[in-house]
C-alpha positions as CSV (number, residue, x, y, z in Angstrom):
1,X,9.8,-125.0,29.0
2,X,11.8,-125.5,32.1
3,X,10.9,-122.9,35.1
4,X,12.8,-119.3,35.0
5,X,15.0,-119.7,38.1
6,X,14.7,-115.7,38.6
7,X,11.4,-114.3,37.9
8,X,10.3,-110.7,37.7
9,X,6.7,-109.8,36.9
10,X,5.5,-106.0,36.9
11,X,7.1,-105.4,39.3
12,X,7.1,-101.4,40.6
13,X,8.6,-99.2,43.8
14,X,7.7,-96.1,44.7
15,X,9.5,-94.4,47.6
16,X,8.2,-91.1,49.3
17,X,5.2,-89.8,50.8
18,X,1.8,-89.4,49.4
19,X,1.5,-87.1,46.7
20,X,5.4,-86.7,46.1
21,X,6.0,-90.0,45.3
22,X,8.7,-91.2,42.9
23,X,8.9,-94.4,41.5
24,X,12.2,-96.5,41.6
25,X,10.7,-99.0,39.1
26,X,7.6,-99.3,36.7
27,X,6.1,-102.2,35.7
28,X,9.4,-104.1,34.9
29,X,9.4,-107.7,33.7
30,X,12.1,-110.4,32.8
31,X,13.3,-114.1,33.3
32,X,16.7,-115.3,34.2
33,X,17.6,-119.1,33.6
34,X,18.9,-121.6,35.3
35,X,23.4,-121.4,33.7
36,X,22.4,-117.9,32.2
37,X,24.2,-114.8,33.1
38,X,22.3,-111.5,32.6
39,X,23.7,-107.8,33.1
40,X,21.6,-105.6,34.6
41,X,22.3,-102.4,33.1
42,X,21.6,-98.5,33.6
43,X,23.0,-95.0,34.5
44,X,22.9,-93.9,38.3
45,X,19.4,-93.8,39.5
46,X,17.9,-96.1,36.5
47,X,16.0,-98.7,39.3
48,X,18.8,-101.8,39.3
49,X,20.2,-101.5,43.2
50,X,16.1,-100.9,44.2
51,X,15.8,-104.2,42.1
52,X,18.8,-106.6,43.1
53,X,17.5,-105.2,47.0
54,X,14.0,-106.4,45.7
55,X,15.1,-110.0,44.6
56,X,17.4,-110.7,47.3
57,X,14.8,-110.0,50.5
58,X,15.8,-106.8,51.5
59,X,13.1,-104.6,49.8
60,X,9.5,-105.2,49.4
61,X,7.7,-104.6,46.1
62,X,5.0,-101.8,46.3
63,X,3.7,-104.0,43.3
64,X,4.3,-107.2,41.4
65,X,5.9,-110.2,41.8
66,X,9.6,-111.5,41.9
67,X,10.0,-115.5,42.3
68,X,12.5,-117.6,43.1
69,X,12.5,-121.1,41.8
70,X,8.5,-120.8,41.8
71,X,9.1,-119.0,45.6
72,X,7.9,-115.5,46.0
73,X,10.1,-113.4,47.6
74,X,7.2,-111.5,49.8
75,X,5.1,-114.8,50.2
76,X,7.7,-117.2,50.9
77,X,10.4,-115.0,51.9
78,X,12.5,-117.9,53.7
79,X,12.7,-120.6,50.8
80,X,13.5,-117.8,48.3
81,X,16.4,-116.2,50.8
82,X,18.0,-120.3,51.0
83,X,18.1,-120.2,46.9
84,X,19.8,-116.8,46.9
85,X,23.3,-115.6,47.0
86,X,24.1,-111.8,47.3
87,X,27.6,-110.2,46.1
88,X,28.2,-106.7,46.9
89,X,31.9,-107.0,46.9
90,X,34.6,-104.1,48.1
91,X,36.0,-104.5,51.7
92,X,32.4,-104.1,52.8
93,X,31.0,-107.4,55.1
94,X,34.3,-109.1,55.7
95,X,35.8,-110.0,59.0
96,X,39.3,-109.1,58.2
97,X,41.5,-109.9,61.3
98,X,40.4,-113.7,60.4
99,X,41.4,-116.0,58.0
100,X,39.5,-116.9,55.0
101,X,38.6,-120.0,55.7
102,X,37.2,-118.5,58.8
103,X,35.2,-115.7,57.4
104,X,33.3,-118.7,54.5
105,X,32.8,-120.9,57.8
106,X,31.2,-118.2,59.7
107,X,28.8,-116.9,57.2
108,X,28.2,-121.0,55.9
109,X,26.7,-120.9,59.5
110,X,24.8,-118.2,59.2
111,X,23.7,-119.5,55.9
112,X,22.4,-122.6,58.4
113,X,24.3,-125.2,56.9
114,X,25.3,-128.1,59.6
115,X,29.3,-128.6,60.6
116,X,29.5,-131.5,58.7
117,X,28.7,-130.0,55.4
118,X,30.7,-126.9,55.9
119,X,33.7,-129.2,56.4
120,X,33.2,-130.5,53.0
121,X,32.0,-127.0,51.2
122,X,34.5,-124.5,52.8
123,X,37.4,-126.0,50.9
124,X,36.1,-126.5,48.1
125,X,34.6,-123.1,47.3
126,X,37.8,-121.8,48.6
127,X,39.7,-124.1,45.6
128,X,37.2,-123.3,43.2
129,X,37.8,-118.8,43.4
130,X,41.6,-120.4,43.8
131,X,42.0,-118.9,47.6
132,X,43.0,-122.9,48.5
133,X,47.0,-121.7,49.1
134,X,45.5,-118.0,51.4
135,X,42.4,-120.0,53.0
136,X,44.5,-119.4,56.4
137,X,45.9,-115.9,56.1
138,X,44.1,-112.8,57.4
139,X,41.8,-111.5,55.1
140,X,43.8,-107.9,56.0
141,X,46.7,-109.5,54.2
142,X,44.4,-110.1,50.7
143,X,44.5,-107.9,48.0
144,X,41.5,-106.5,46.5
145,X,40.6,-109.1,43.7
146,X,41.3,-111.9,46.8
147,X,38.8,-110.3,48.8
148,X,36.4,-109.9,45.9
149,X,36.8,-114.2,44.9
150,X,36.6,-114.9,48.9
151,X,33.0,-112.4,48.4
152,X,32.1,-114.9,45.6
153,X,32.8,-117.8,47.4
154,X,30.9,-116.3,50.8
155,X,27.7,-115.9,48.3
156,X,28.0,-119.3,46.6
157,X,28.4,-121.1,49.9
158,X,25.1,-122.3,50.6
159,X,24.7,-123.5,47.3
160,X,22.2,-120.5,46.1
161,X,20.4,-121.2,42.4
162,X,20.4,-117.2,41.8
163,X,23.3,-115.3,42.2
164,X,22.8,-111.1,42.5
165,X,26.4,-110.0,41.6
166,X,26.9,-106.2,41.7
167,X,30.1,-104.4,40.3
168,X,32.5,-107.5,41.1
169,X,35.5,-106.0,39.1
170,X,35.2,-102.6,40.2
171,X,39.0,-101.1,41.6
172,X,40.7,-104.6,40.5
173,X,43.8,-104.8,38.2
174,X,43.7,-106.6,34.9
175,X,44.7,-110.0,36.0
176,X,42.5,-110.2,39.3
177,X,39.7,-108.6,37.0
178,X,40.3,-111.6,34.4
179,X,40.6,-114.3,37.4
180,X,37.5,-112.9,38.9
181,X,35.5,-113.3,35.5
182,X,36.6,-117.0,35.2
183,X,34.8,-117.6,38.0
184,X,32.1,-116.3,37.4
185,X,32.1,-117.8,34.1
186,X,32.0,-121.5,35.5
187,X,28.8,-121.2,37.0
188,X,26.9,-121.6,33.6
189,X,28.2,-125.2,34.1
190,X,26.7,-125.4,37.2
191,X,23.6,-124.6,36.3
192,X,23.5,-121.0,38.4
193,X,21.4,-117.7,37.3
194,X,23.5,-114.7,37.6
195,X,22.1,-111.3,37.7
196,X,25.1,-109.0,37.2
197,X,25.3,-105.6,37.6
198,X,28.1,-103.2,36.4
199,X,29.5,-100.2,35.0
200,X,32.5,-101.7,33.7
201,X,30.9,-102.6,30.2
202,X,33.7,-105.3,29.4
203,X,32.5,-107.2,32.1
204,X,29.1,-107.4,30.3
205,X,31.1,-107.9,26.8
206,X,33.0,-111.6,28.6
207,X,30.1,-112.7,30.5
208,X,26.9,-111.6,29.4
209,X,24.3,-113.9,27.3
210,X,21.8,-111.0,27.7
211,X,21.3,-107.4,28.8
212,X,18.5,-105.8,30.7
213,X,18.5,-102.3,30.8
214,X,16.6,-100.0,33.1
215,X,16.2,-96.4,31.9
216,X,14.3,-94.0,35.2
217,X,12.9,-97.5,36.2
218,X,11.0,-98.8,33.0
219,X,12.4,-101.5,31.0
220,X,14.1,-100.4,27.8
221,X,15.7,-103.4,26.4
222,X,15.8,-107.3,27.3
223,X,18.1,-108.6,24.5
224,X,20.7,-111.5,23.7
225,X,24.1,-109.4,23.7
226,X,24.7,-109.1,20.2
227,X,21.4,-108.1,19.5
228,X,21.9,-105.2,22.1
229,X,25.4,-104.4,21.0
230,X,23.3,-103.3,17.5
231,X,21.8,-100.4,19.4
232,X,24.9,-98.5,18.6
233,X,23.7,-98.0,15.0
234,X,26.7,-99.8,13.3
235,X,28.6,-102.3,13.4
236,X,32.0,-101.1,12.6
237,X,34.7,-97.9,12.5
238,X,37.2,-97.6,10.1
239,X,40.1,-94.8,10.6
240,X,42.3,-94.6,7.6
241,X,45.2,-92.3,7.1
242,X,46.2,-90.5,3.9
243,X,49.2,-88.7,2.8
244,X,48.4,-84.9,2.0
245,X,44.9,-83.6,1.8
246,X,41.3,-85.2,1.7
247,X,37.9,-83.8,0.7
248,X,35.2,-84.5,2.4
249,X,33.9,-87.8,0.6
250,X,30.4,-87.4,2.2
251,X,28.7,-87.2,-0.6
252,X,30.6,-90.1,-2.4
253,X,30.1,-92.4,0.4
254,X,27.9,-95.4,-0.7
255,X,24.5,-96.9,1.6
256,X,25.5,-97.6,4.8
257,X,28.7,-95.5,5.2
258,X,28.9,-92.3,7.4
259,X,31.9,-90.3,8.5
260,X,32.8,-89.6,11.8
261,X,35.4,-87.2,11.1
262,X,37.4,-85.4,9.0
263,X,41.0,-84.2,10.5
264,X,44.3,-82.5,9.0
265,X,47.3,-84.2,10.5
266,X,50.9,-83.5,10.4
267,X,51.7,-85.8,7.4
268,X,48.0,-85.9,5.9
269,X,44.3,-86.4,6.7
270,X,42.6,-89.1,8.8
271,X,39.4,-89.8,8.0
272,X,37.0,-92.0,10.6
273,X,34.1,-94.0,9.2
274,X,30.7,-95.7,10.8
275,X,29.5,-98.9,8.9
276,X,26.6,-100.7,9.4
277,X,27.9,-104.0,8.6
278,X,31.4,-104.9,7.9
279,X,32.1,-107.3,5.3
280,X,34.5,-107.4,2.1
281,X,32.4,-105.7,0.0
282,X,33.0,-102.9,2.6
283,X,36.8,-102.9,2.3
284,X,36.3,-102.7,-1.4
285,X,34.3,-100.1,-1.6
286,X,37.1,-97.9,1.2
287,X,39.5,-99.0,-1.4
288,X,37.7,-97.2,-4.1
289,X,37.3,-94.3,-2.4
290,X,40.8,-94.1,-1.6
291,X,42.1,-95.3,-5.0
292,X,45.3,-93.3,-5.6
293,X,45.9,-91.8,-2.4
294,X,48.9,-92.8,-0.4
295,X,47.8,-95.0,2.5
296,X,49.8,-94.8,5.9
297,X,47.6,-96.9,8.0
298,X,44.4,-98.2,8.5
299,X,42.5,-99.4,11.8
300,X,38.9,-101.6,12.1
301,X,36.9,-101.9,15.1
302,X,33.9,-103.5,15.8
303,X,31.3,-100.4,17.6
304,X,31.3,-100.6,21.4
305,X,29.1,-101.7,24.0
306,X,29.4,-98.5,25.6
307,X,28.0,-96.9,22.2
308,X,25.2,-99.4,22.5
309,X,24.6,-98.8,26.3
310,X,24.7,-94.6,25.4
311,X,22.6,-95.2,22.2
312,X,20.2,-97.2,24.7
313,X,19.6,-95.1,27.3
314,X,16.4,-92.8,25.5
315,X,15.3,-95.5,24.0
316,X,11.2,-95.8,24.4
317,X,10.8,-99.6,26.0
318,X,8.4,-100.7,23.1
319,X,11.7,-100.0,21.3
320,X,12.9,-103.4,22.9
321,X,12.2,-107.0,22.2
322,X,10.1,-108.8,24.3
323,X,11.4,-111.0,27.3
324,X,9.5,-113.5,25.4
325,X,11.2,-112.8,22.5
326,X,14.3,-113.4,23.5
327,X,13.9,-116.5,26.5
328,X,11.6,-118.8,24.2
């Protein structure tokens, strides 16, 4: 088995003084790959800033490891920081009276790559978030998904094995949000980790191979997506509509089926159902229960991440599989 290219091992941060300490993180532990993208997930306060800060540098552990390629981050601070890129995105950490192309080349050197290479790296990051035709326009001038691509391309620049990617769609419109995803997509090809962070769950729906979840800093599920999108409890909702008035079928309802809700309408009764799976032999058994009643419509969809992601978050961690479980 080929090395985790982002390792975290126990690792736990306590902030505050002696006797009112309070700890960010608790023991946590899980692997990223080299071309996997993993979401980082948890309400405000749940640990996953502490731990993005922890893995890119900026913090120190109180205890545990995180490595890098093999390279702790506390031992070997230097090597890890060269295999790391770190995307914080907003308007935050650009120069924007300069172009572009003069913002990647600036922090290239920062980065200590030599002229020649940035020469050959600077446009072609800048073609690959598609800012080739705007490398030379003030970043002032970009709009907010431009500025969001030109952060990818800033943390990409020195060729980083890990990228920490917090809230990249956050304030974009559809089509920037979409364009932005793209390229983050592409770096499975490339063979890149990404750690991603976000609220905005559809993010984690296009790009996601598997969620982490932090709950008050302990670990509460380490799952491939579809696995965690289960959490919710079931798999489907059905809201059918019926001319005139419906009983409460509750009773009738076979294994499996539950009802959301009951509600009188102008021209009937809608009636929203939970399945746990969804299959033919579900839609059959609807039809029975409808049999004779005027249908006026019927809407399927699958259950939420967001369901998942609220069912998750008082889960006990032992509810979760095991990082092992799930990277083997």
């Amino acid at each position: 088995m080929t090395e985790p290219a982002l390792q975290v091992q126990s690792v736990t941060r306590s902030f505050g003084a002696d006797g009112q300490r309070i700890k960010a993180l608790d023991s946590v532990s899980f692997d990223v790959r080299s071309g996997e993208i993993v979401a980082l997930l948890g309400a405000n306060g749940a640990g996953k800033t502490t731990l993005v800060k922890i893995a890119s540098t900026l913090l120190l552990p109180t205890g545990g490891t995180v490595r890098v390629l093999g390279a702790d981050v506390v031992e070997h601070t230097r090597q890890a920081r060269r295999l790391v890129g770190v995307v914080f995105g907003g308007d935050r950490g650009l120069y924007t009276r300069i172009s572009g192309r003069e913002n990647l080349r600036f922090f290239g050197m920062l980065a200590g790559l030599p002229k020649a290479l940035l020469r050959e790296r600077v446009p072609a990051m800048l073609a690959s978030v598609g800012l080739a035709d705007a490398a030379d326009r003030r970043v002032e001038t970009y709009s907010r998904g431009m500025k969001q691509r030109l952060h990818i391309a800033i943390g990409l620049i020195a060729d980083p094995r890990v990228l920490l990617l917090d809230e990249p769609t956050v304030g974009l419109d559809p089509i920037e949000a979409d364009r932005l995803r793209d390229t983050v997509a592409r770096l499975r090809s490339d063979g890149v980790a990404v750690l991603l962070t976000s609220h905005y769950l559809l993010d984690v729906e296009r790009l996601a191979d598997r969620v982490v979840m932090l709950d008050h800093g302990r670990l509460t599920a380490d799952q491939p997506l579809a696995q965690f999108a289960e959490r919710a409890g079931y798999a489907a909702v059905v809201a059918v509509r019926v001319r005139g008035e419906l009983d409460d079928p509750g009773q009738l309802l076979p294994h499996g089926m539950s009802v959301d809700s009951l509600e009188r309408t102008a021209d009937g009764t809608e009636l929203t159902l939970r399945l746990r799976s969804w299959d033919g032999g579900a839609l059959t058994r609807i039809g029975e229960l409808l049999k004779g009643r005027d249908l006026l419509d019927m809407q399927v969809r699958p259950a939420r991440l967001e369901e998942s992601f609220a069912s998750s978050l008082d889960a006990p961690a032992d509810a979760s599989a095991s990082a092992s479980d799930v990277t083997a």
